[in-house]
C-alpha positions in Angstrom: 12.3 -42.7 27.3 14.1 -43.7 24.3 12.1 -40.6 22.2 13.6 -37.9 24.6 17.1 -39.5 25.0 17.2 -39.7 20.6 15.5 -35.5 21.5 18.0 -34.9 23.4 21.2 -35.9 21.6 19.4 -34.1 18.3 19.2 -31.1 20.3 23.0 -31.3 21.3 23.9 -31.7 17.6 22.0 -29.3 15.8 23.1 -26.9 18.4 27.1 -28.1 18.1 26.4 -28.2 14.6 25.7 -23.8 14.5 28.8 -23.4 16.9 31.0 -25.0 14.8 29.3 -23.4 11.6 29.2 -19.5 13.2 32.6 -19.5 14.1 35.2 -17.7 11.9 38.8 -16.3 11.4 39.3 -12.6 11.9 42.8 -11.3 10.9 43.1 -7.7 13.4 43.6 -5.0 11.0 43.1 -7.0 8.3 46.0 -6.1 6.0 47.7 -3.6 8.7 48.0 -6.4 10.7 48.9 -5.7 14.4 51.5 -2.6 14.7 51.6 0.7 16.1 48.7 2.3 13.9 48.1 5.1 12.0 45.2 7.7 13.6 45.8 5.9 17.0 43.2 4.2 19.1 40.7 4.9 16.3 42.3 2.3 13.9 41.9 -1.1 15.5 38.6 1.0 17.1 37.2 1.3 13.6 38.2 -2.1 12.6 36.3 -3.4 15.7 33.5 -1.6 14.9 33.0 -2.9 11.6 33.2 -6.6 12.8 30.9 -8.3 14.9 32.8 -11.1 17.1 30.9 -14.4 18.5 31.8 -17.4 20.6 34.1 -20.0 19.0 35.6 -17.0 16.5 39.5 -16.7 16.2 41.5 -13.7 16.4 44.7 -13.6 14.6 47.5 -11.4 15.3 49.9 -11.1 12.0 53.2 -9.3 13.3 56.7 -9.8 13.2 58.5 -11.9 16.2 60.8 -10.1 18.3 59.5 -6.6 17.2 55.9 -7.3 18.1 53.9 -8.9 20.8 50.4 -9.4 21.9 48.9 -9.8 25.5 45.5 -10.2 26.7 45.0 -8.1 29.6 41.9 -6.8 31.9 39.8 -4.1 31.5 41.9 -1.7 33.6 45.5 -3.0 32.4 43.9 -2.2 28.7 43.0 1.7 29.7 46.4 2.5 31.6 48.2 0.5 29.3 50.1 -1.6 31.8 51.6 -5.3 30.6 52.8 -6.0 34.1 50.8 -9.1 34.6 48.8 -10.4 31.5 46.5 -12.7 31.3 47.8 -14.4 27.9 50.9 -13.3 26.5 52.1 -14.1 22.8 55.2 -13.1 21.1 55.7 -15.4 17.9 53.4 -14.1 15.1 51.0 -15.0 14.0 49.4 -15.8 17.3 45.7 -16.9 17.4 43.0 -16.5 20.5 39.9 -18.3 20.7 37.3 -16.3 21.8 35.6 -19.4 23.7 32.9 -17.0 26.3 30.9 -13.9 25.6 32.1 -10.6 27.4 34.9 -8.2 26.5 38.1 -9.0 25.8 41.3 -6.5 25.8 44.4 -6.6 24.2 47.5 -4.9 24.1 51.0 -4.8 23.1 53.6 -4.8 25.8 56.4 -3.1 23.8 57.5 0.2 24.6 55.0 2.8 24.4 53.1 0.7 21.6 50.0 0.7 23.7 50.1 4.7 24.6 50.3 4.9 20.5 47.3 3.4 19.8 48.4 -0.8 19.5 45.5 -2.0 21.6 41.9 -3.4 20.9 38.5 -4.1 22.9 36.0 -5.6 21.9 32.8 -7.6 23.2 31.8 -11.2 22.0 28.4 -12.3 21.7 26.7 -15.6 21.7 26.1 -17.4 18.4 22.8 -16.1 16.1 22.6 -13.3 19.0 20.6 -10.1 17.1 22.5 -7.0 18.2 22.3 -3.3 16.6 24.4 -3.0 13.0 27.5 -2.0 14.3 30.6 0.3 12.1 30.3 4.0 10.8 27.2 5.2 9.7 26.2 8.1 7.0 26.3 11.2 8.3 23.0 13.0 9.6 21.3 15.0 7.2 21.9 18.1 9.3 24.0 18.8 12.6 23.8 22.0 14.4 25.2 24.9 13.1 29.3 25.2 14.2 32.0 27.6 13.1 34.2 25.4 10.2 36.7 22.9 11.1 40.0 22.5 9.4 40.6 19.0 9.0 44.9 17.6 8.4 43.8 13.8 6.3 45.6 11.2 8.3 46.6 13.6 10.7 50.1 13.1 11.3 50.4 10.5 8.5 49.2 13.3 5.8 48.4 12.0 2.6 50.6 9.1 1.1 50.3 5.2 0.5 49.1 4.2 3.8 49.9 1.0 5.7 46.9 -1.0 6.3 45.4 -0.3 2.2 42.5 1.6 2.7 41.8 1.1 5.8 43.9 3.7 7.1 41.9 6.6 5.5 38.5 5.0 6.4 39.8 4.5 10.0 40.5 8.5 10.3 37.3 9.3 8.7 34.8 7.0 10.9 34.3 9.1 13.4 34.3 12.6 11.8 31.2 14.7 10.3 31.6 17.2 7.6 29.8 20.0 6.9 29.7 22.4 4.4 32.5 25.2 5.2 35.1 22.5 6.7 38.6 22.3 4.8 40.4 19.9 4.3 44.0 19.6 4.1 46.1 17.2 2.5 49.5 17.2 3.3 52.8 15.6 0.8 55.7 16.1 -1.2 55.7 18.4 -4.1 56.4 16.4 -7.1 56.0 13.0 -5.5 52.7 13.3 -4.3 49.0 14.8 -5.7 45.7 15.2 -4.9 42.3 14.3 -7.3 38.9 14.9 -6.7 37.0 12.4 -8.7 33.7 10.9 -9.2 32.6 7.7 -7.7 33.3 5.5 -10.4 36.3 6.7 -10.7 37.1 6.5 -7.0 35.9 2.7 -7.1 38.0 1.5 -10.1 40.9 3.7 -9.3 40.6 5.3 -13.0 42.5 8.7 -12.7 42.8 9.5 -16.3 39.8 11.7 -16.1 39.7 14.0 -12.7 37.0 16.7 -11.2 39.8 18.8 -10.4 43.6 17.8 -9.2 45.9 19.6 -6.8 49.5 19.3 -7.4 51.1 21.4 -4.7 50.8 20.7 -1.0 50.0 21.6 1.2 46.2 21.4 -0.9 44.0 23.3 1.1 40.2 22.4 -0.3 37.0 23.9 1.3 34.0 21.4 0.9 31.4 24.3 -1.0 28.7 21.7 -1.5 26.8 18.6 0.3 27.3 15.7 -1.0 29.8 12.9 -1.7 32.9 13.5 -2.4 35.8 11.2 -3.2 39.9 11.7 -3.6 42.8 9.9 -4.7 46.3 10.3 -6.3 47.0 10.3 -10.1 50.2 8.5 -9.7 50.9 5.3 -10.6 49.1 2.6 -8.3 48.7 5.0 -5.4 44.8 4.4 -5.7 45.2 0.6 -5.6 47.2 0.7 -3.0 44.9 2.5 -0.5 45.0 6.6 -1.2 42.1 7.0 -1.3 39.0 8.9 0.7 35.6 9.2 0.7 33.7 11.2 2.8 30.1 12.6 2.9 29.2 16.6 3.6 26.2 17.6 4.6 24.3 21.1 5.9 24.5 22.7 8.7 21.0 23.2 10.5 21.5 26.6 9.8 21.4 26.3 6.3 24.1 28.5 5.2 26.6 28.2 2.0 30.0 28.2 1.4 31.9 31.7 1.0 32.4 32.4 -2.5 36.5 32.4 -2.5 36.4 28.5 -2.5 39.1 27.1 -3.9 37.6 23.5 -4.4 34.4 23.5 -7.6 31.9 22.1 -5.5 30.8 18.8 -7.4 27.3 20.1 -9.3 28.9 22.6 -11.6 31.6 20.0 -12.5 31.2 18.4 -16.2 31.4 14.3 -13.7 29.0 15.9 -10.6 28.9 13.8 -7.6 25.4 12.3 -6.7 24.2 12.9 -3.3 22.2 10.2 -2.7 24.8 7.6 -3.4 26.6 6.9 -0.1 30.6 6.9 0.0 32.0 3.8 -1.3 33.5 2.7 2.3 32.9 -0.1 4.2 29.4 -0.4 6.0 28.1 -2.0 9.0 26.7 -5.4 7.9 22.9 -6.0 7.9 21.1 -7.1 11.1 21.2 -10.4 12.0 17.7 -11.0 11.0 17.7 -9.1 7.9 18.5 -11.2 4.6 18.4 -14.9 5.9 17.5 -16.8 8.9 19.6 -16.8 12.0 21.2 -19.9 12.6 19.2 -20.5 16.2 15.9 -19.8 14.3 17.0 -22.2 11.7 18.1 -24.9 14.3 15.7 -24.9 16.4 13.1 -25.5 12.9 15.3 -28.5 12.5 14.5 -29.6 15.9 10.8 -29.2 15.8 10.6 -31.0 12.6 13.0 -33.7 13.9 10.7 -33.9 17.3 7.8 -34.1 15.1 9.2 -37.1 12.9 10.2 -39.1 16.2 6.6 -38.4 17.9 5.1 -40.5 14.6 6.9 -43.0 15.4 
């Protein structure tokens, strides 16, 4: 009796043990923080996407008190927007939830129209050392089906400027698009305060603008994407790169196989002196591995413990 009881309690604490260590701090929005967004629902969207959320993680809301609020609401208060009768609400920031079962979890602000404007987040917690699919954007197929070209506004109503949030602002309006060759792009700002470089990827990831592909200095900058491949923008003035403006995006082929007209205003990347290799994916964030990629989950590694522990009390 005594073997099972000393079993037992083992069990218990190896498996307390992996709750406590799989738990972690999120910040929402990371260095947005929790505000009316830029690109809408797809911001905190993206930024869900590229997380993956477990039982005993926190959630903290950074905001201002008095201008923002945060409420946790169900499933159908979260798609019509309605604060009426929260489940949770918060309104001195930072505010922090525990996410203490698996299932989804809504929130919303409950300040005017902040919700209709995009200030709202779902997501869906899982159970500690749970394997699930690699969530976040992925690279863009090697070939869609053939469509006629899109014109794509950066930042839609933002346009192209030092965004809130660092990069994640550009990477949030990107996520969910695919490029093909023939698309435009259009970046929208200020004559003489504002600019637009294509550059290679070292240069994108080190923010180096001394040396550029090619550089647009009147907006709006209209640029067909002539090639597959990755391509990678930025601003030449001072900090603008460090501070988030920048985007990286991958074009690829239609499945009918066709090229770009030849009145492109945009060199397409391989008759540049600094081409841009294909194969190398944008430098964005990525979805993180599997769970039961690189190292051992933390059931599969507590549950060794307890065999071996079982084991040892069996000899004795």
């Amino acid at each position: 009796m005594s073997k099972i009881v000393s079993i037992a309690i083992l069990a218990i604490s190896v498996a307390s043990l992996l709750h406590i260590t799989a738990a972690k701090t999120l910040v929402v929005g990371d260095d947005l923080g929790w505000l009316v967004p830029p690109g809408g629902d797809f911001t905190y969207a993206a930024w869900a996407s590229i997380n993956v959320f477990t039982v005993g993680d926190i959630l903290v809301f950074n905001f201002t008190s008095g201008q923002q609020d945060v409420a946790r609401v169900t499933k159908e208060a979260y798609l019509y927007c309605n604060s009426t009768n929260p489940v949770a609400l918060k309104t001195t920031g930072p505010a922090n939830f525990t996410l203490d079962t698996t299932g989804e979890y809504f929130f919303i602000s409950t300040m005017d129209k902040h919700c209709l404007l995009g200030q709202r987040l779902a997501i869906y917690v899982i159970a500690p050392g749970a394997v699930i699919p690699s969530p976040g954007p992925q690279a863009a197929p090697s070939a869609v089906p053939n469509r006629a070209p899109v014109t794509y506004t950066v930042g839609d109503e933002m346009g192209w400027i030092v965004p809130p949030g660092a990069g994640l602002a550009y990477m949030t309006w990107a996520y969910n698009k695919t490029f093909i060759v023939g698309d435009f792009l259009v970046f929208n700002f200020v004559d003489g305060l504002g600019d637009v470089a294509l550059v290679t990827k070292q240069a994108y990831e080190t923010c180096d603008t001394n040396s550029t592909i090619q550089l647009w200095s009147t907006a709006p900058a209209k640029i067909l994407l002539n090639a597959t491949g990755d391509y990678f923008f930025t601003s030449t003035y001072p900090r603008r790169c460090t501070l988030g403006q920048q985007l990286a995006i991958r074009v690829v082929a239609s499945s009918s196989g066709g090229t770009a007209p030849s009145s492109s205003i945009a060199n397409p990347p391989s008759t540049t002196s600094n081409p841009i290799n294909e194969v190398d994916a944008p430098s964005v964030p990525t979805s993180p591995p599997p769970a039961s990629s690189a190292h051992p989950s933390p059931i599969i590694a507590g549950l060794y413990i307890i065999f071996l522990s079982i084991s040892s009390i069996a000899l004795f």
